[in-house]
C-alpha positions as CSV (number, residue, x, y, z in Angstrom):
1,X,113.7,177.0,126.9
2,X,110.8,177.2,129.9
3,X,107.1,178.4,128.8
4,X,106.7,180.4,131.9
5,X,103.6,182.5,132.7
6,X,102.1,184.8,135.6
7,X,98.8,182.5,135.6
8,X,100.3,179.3,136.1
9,X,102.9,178.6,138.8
10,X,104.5,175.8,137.1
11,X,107.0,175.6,134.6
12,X,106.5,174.0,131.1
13,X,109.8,173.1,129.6
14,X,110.3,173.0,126.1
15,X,113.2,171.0,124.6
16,X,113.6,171.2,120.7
17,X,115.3,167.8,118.7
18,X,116.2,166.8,115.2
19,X,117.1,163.3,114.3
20,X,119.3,162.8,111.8
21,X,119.7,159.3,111.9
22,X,120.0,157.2,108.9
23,X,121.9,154.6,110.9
24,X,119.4,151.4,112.0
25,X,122.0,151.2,115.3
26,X,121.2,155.0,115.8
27,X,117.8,155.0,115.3
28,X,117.2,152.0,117.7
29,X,119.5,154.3,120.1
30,X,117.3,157.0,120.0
31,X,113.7,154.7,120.1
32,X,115.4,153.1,123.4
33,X,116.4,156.5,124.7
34,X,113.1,157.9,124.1
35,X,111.2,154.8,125.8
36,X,113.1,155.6,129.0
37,X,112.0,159.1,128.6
38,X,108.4,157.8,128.7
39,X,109.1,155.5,131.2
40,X,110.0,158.0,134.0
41,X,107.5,161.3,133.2
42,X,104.8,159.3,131.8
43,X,102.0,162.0,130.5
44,X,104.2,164.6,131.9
45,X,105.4,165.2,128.2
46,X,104.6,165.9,124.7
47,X,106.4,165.2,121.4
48,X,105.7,167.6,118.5
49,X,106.6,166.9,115.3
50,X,108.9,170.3,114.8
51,X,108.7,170.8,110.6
52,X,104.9,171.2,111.7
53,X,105.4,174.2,114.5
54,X,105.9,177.6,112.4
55,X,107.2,179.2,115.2
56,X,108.1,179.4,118.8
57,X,105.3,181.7,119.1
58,X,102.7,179.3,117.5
59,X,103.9,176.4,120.0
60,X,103.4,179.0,123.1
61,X,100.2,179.6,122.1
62,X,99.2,175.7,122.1
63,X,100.9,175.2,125.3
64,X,99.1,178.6,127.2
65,X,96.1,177.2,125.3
66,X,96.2,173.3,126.5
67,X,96.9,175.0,130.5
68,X,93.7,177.1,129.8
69,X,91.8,174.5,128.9
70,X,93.5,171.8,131.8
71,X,92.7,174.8,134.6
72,X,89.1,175.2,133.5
73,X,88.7,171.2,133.2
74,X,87.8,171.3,128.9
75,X,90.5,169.4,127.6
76,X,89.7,167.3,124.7
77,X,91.8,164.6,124.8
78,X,93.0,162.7,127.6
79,X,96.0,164.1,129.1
80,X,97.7,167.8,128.7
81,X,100.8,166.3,126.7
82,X,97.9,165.4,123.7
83,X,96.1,168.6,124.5
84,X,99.3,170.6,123.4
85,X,99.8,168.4,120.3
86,X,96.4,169.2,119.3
């Protein structure tokens, strides 16, 4: 799914997980998966805890809100992935 709005020109992309791994091999898997994630976007990204998110609505709203607050230079953490996350 793609956050997409009139005001900014880029696109946010949202991708939605769950882990269900109770496996050790699976979970390491998924740690080493996620580490090459990082390694190639950097702070390009966030990770939300999902049970936390009510609804797609509610993580729009953080995402318009971090881009407001990255265009008009007020974040309040250090990149735009933490500014979505809090």
């Amino acid at each position: 799914m793609d956050f997409i709005s009139e005001s900014f020109p880029n696109r946010v992309h949202i991708a939605l997980f769950k882990f269900n791994t109770t496996s050790d091999e699976a979970l390491t898997q998924t740690k080493s998966k996620l580490a090459e994630f990082v390694k190639q976007h950097q702070s390009a990204f966030s990770i939300v805890n999902a049970e936390v998110i009510a609804s797609l609505m509610h993580l729009n709203i953080g995402v318009a809100r971090a881009l407001v607050n990255k265009r008009d230079n007020q974040l309040k953490t250090q990149t735009l992935g933490n500014e979505i996350v809090y």
